[in-house]
BANU-403301 format. One record per atom (N, C-alpha, C): residue in three letters; atom name; x, y, z. Coordinates in steps of 0.1 Angstrom, whole numbers, plus 5000, padded with zeros to 4 digits. Example, Ala and Ser with C-alpha at 12.3 -4.5 7.8 and 13.67 -1.06 7.14 Angstrom:
2
{r 'ALA'; 'N'; {5132; 4943; 5078}};
{r 'ALA'; 'CA'; {5123; 4955; 5078}};
{r 'ALA'; 'C'; {5132; 4967; 5078}};
{r 'SER'; 'N'; {5128; 4978; 5071}};
{r 'SER'; 'CA'; {5137; 4989; 5071}};
{r 'SER'; 'C'; {5129; 5000; 5079}};
This chain:
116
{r 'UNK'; 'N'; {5678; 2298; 6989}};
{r 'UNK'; 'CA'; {5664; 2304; 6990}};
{r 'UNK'; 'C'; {5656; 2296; 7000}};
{r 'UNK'; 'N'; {5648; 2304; 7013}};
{r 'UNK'; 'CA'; {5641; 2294; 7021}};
{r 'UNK'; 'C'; {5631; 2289; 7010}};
{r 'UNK'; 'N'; {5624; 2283; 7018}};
{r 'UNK'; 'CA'; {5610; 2273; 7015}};
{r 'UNK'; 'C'; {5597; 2287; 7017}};
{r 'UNK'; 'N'; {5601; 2296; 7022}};
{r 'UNK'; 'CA'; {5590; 2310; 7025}};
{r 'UNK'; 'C'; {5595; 2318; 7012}};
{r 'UNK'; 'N'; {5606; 2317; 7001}};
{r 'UNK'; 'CA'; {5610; 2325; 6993}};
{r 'UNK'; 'C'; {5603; 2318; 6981}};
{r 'UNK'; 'N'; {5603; 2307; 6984}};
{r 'UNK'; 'CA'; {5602; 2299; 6978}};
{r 'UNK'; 'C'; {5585; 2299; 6971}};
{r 'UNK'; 'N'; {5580; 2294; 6978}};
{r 'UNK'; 'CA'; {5563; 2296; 6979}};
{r 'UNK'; 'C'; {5557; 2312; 6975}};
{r 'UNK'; 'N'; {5565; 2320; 6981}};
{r 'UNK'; 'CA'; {5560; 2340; 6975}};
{r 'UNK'; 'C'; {5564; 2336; 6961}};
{r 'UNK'; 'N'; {5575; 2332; 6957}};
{r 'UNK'; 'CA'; {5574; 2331; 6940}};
{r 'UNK'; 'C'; {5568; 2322; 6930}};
{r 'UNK'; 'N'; {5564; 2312; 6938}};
{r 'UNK'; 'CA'; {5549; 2299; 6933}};
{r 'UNK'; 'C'; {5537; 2309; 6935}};
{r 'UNK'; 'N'; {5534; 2317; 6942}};
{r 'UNK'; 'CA'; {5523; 2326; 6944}};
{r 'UNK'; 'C'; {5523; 2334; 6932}};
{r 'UNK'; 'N'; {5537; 2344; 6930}};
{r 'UNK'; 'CA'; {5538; 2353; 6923}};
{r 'UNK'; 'C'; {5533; 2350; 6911}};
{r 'UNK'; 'N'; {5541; 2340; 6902}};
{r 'UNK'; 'CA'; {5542; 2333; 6892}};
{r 'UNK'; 'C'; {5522; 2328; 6890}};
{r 'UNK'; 'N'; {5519; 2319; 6900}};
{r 'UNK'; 'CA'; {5505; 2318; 6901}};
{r 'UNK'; 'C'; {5491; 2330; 6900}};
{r 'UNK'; 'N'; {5498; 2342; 6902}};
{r 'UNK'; 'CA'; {5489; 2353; 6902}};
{r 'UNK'; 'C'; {5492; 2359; 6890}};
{r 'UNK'; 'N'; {5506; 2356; 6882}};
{r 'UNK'; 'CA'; {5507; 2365; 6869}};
{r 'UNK'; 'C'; {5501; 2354; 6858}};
{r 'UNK'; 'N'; {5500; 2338; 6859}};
{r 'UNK'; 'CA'; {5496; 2334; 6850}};
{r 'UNK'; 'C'; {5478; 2332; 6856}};
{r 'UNK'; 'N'; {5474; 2336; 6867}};
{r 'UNK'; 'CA'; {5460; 2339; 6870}};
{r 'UNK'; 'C'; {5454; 2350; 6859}};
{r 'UNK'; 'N'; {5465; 2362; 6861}};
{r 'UNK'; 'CA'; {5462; 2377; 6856}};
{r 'UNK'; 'C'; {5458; 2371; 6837}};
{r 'UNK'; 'N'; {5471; 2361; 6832}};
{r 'UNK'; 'CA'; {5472; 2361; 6822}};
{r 'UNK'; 'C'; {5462; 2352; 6813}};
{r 'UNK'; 'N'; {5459; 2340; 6822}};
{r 'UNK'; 'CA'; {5445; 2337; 6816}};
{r 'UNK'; 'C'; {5428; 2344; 6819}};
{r 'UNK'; 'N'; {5428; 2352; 6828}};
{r 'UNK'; 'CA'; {5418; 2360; 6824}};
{r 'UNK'; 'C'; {5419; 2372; 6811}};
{r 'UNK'; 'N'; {5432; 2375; 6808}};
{r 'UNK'; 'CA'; {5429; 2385; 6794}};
{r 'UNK'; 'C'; {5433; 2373; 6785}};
{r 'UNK'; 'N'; {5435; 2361; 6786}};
{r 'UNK'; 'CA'; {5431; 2356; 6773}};
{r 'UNK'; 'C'; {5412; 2350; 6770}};
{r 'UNK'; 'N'; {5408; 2349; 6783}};
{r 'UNK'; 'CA'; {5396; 2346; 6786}};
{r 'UNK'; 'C'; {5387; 2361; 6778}};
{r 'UNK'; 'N'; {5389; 2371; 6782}};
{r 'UNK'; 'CA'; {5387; 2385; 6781}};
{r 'UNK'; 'C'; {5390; 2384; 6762}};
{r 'UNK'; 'N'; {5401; 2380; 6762}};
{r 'UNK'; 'CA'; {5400; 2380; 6744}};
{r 'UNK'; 'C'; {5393; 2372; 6734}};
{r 'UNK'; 'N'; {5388; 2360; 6742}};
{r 'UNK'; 'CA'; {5384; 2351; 6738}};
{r 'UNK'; 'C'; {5368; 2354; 6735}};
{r 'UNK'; 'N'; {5365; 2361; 6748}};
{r 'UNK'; 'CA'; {5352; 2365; 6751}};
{r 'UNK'; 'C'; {5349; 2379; 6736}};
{r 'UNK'; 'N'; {5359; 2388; 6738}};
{r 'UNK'; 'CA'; {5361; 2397; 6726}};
{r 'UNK'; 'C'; {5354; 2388; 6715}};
{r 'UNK'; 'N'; {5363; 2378; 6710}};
{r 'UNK'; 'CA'; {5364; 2374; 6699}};
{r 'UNK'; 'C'; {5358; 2367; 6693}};
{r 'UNK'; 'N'; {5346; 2362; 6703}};
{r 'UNK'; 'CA'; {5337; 2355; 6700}};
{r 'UNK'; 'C'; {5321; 2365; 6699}};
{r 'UNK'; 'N'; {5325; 2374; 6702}};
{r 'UNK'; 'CA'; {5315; 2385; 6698}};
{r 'UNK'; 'C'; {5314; 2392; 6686}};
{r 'UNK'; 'N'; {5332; 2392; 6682}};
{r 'UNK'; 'CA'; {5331; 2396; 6668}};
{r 'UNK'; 'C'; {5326; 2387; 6658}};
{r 'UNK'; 'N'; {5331; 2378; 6660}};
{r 'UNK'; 'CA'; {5327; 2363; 6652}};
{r 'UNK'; 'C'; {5311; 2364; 6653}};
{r 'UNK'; 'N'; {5307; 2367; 6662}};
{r 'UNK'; 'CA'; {5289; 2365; 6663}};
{r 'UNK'; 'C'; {5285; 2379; 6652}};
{r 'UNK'; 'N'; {5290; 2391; 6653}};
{r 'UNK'; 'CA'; {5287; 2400; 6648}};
{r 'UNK'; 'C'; {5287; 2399; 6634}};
{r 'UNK'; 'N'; {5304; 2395; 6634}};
{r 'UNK'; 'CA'; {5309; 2387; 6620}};
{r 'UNK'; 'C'; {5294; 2378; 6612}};
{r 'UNK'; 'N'; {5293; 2367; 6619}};
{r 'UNK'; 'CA'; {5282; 2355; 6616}};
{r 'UNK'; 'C'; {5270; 2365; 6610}};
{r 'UNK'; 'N'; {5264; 2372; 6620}};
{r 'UNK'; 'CA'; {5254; 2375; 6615}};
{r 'UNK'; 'C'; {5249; 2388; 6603}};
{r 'UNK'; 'N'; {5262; 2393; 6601}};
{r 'UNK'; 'CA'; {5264; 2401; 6590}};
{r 'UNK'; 'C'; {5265; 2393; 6580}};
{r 'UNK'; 'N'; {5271; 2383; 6577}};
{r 'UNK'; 'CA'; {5271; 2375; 6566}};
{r 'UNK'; 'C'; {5257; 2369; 6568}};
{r 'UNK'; 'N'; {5255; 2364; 6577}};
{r 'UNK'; 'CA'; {5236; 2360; 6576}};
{r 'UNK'; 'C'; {5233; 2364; 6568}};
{r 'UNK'; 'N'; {5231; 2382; 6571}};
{r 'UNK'; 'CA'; {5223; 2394; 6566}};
{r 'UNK'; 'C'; {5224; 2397; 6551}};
{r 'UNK'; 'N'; {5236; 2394; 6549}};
{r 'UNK'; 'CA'; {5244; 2392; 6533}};
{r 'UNK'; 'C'; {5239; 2383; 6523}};
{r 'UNK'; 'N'; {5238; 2373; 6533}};
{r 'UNK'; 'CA'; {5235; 2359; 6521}};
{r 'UNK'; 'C'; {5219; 2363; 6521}};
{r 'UNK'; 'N'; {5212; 2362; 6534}};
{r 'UNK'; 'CA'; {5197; 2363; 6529}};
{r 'UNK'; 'C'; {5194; 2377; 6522}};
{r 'UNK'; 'N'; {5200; 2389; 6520}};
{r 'UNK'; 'CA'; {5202; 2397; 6510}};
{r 'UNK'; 'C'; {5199; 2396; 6498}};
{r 'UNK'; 'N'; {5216; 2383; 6496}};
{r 'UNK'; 'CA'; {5216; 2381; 6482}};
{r 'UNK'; 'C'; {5206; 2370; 6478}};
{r 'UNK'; 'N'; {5202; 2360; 6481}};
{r 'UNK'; 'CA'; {5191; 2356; 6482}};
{r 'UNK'; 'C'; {5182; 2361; 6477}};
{r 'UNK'; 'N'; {5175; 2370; 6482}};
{r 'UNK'; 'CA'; {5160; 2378; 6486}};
{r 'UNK'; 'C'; {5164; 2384; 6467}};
{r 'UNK'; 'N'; {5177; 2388; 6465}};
{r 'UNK'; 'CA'; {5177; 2394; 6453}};
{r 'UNK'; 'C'; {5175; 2379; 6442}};
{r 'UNK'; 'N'; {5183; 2374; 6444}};
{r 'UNK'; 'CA'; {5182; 2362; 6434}};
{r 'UNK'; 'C'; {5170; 2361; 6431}};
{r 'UNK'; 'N'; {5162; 2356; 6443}};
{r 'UNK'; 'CA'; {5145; 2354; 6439}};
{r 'UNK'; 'C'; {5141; 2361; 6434}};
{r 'UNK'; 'N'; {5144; 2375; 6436}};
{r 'UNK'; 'CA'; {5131; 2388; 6426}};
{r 'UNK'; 'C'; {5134; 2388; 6414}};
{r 'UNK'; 'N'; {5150; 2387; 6411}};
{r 'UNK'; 'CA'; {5152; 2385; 6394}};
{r 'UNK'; 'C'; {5148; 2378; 6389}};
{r 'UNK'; 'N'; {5142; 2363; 6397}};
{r 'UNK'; 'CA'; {5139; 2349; 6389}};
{r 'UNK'; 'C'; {5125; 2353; 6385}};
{r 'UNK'; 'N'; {5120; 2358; 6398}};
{r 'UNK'; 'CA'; {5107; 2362; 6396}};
{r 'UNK'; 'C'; {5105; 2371; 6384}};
{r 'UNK'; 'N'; {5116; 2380; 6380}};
{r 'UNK'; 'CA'; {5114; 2393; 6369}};
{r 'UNK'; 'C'; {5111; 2386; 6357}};
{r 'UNK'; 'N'; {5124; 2373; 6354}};
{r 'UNK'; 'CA'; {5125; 2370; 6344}};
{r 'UNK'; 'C'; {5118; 2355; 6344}};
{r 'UNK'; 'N'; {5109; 2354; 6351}};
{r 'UNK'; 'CA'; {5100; 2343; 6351}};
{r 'UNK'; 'C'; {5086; 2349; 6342}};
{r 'UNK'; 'N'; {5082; 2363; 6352}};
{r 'UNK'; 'CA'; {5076; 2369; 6349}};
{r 'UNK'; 'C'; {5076; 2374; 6329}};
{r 'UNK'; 'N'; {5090; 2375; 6325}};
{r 'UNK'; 'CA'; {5090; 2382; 6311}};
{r 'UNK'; 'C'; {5088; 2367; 6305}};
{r 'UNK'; 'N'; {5098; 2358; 6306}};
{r 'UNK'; 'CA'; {5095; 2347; 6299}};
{r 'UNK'; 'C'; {5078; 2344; 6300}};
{r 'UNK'; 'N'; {5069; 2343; 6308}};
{r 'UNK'; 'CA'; {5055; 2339; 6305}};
{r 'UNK'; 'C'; {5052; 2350; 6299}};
{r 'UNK'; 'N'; {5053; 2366; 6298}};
{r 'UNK'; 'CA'; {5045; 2371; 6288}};
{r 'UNK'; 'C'; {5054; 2371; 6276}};
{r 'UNK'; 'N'; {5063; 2365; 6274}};
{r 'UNK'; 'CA'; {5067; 2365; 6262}};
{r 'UNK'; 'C'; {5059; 2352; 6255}};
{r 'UNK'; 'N'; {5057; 2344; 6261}};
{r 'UNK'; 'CA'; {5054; 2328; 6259}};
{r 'UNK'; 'C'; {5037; 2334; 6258}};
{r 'UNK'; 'N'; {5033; 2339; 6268}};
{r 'UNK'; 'CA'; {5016; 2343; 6263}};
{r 'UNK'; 'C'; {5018; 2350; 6248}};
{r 'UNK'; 'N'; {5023; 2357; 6241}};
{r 'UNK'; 'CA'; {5023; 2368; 6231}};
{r 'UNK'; 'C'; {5027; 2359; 6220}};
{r 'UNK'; 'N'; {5038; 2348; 6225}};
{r 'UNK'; 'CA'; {5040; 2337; 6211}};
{r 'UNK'; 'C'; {5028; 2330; 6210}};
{r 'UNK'; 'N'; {5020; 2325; 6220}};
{r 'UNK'; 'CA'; {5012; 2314; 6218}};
{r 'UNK'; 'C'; {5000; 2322; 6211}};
{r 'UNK'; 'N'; {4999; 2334; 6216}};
{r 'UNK'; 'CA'; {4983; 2343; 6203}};
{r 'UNK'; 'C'; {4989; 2342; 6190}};
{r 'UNK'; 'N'; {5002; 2345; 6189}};
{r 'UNK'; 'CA'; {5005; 2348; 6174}};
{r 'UNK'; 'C'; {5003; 2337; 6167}};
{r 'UNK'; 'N'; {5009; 2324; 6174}};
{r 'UNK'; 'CA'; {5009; 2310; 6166}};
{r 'UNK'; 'C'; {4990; 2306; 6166}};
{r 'UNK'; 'N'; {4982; 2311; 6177}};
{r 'UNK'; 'CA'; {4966; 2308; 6174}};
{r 'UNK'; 'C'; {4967; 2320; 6162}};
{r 'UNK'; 'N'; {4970; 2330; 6162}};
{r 'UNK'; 'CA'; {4959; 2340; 6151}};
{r 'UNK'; 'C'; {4967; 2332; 6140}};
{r 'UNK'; 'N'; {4982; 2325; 6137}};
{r 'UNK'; 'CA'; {4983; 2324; 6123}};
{r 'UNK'; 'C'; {4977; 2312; 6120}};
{r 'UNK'; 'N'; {4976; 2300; 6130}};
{r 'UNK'; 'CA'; {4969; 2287; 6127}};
{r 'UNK'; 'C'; {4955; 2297; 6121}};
{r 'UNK'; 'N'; {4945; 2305; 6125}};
{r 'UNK'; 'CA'; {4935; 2308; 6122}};
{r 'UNK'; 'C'; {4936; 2314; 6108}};
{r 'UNK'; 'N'; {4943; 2321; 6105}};
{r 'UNK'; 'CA'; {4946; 2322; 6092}};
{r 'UNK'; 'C'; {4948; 2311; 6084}};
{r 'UNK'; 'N'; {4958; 2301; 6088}};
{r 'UNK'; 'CA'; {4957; 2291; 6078}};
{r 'UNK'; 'C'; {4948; 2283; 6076}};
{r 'UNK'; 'N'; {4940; 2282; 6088}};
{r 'UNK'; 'CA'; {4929; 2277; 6087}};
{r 'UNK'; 'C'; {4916; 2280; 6076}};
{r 'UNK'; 'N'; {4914; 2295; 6082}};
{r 'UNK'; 'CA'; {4904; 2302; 6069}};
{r 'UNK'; 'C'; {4912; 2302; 6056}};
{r 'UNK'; 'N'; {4925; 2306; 6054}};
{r 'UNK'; 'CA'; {4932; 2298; 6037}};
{r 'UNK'; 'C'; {4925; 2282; 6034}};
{r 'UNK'; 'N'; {4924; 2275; 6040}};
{r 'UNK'; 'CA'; {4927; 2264; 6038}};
{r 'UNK'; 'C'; {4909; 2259; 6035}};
{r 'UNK'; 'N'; {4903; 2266; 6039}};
{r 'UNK'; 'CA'; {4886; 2264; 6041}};
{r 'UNK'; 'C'; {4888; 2273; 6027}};
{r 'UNK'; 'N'; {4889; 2288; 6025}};
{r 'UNK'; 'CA'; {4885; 2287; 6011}};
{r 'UNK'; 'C'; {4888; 2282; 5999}};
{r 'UNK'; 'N'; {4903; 2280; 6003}};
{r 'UNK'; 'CA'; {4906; 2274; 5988}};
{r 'UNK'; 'C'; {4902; 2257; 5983}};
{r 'UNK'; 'N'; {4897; 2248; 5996}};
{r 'UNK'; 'CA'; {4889; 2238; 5995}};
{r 'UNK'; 'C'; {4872; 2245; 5990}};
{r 'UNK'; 'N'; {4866; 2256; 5996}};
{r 'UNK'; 'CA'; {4854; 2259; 5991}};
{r 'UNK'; 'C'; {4856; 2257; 5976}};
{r 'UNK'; 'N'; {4865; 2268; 5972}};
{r 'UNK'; 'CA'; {4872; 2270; 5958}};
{r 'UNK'; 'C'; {4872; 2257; 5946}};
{r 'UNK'; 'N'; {4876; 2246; 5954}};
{r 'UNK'; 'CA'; {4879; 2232; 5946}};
{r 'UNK'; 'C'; {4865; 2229; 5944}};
{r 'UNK'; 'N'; {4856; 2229; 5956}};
{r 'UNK'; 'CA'; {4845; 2221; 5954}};
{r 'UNK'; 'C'; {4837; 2231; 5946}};
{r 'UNK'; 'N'; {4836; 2242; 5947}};
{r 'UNK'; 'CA'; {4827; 2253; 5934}};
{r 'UNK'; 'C'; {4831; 2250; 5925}};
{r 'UNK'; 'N'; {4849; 2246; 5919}};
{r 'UNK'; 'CA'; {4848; 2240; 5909}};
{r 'UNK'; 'C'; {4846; 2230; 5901}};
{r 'UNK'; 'N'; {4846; 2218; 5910}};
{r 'UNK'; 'CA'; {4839; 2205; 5912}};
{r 'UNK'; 'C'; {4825; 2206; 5906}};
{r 'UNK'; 'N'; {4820; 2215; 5912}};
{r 'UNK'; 'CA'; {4804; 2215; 5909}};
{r 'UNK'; 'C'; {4799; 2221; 5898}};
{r 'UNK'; 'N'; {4807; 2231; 5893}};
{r 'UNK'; 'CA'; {4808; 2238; 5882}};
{r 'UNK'; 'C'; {4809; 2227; 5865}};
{r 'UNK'; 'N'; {4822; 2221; 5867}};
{r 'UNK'; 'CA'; {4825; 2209; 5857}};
{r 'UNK'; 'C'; {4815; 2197; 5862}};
{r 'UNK'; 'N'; {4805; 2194; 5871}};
{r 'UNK'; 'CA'; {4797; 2185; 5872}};
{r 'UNK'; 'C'; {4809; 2172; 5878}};
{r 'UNK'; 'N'; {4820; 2172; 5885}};
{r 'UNK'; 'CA'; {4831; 2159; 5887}};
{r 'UNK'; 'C'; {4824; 2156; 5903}};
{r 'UNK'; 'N'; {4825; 2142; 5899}};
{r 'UNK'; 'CA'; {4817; 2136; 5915}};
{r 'UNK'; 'C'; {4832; 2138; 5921}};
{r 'UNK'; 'N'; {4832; 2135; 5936}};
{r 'UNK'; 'CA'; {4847; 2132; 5939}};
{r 'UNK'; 'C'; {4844; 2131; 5960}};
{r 'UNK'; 'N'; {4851; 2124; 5962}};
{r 'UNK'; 'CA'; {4853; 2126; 5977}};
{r 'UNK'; 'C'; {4858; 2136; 5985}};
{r 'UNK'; 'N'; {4854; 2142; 5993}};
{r 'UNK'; 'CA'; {4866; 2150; 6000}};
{r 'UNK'; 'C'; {4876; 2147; 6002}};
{r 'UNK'; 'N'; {4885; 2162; 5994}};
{r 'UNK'; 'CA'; {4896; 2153; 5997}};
{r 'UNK'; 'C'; {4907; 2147; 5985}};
{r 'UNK'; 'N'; {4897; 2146; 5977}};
{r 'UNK'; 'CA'; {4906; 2137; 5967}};
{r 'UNK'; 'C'; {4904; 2142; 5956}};
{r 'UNK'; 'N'; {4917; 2138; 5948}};
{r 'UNK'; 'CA'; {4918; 2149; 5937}};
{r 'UNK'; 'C'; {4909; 2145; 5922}};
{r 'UNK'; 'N'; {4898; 2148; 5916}};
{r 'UNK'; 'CA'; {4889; 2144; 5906}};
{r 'UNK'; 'C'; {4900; 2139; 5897}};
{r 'UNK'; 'N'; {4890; 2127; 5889}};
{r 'UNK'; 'CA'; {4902; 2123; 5873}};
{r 'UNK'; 'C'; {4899; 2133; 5865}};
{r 'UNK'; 'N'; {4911; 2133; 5857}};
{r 'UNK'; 'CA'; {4911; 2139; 5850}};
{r 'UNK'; 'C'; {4899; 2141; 5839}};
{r 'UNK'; 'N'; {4900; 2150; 5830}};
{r 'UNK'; 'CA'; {4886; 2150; 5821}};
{r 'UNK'; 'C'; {4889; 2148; 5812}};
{r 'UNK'; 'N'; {4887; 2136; 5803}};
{r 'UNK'; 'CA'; {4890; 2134; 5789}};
{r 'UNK'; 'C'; {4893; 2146; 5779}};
{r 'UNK'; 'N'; {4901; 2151; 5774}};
{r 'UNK'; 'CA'; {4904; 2162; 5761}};
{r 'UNK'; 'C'; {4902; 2158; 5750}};
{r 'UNK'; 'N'; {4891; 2168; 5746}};
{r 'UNK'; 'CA'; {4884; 2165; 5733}};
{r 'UNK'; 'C'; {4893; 2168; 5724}};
């Protein structure tokens, strides 16, 4: 084979692997657009699921404080009840403190009364 047969098939060869890295360039270029499309659909997913996470926290942030407001009235209105128990049945002691004439402290329980 001359040196002119020679060189047309160094050309040939050089133009099919020219041809052959531009369609992998071409796929590459494809494939990096999918990948981008790809990327930002998962973006769109994650800040999605996100956006959801937060409003549930918020739901049930939300229920836990009016559950926690509705315990904390109940525990005031029952202290208040025990409270007013606790005031009359001390009124109670000392009306009958004053009734039997027994000195006594608040608070502390009178001696006993001698039994005739």
């Amino acid at each position: 084979a001359s040196l002119k047969d020679q060189v047309a098939r160094l050309e040939e060869a050089l133009a099919a692997a020219d041809e052959e890295m531009q369609a992998y360039k071409e796929t590459i270029a494809k494939l990096e657009e999918e990948g981008s499309l790809m990327q930002d659909e998962v973006e769109s997913e994650v800040d999605s699921a996100i956006h959801q996470v937060q409003h549930k926290s918020e739901e049930v942030l939300s229920r836990v404080q009016k559950q926690l407001a509705a315990t904390n009235e109940a525990v005031r209105d029952e202290l208040a009840k025990v409270r007013e128990e606790r005031d009359r049945a001390m009124a109670e002691v000392q009306r009958l403190y004053q009734e039997q004439g027994v000195q006594c402290d608040r608070g502390r329980t009178p001696p006993l009364a001698p039994s005739s």
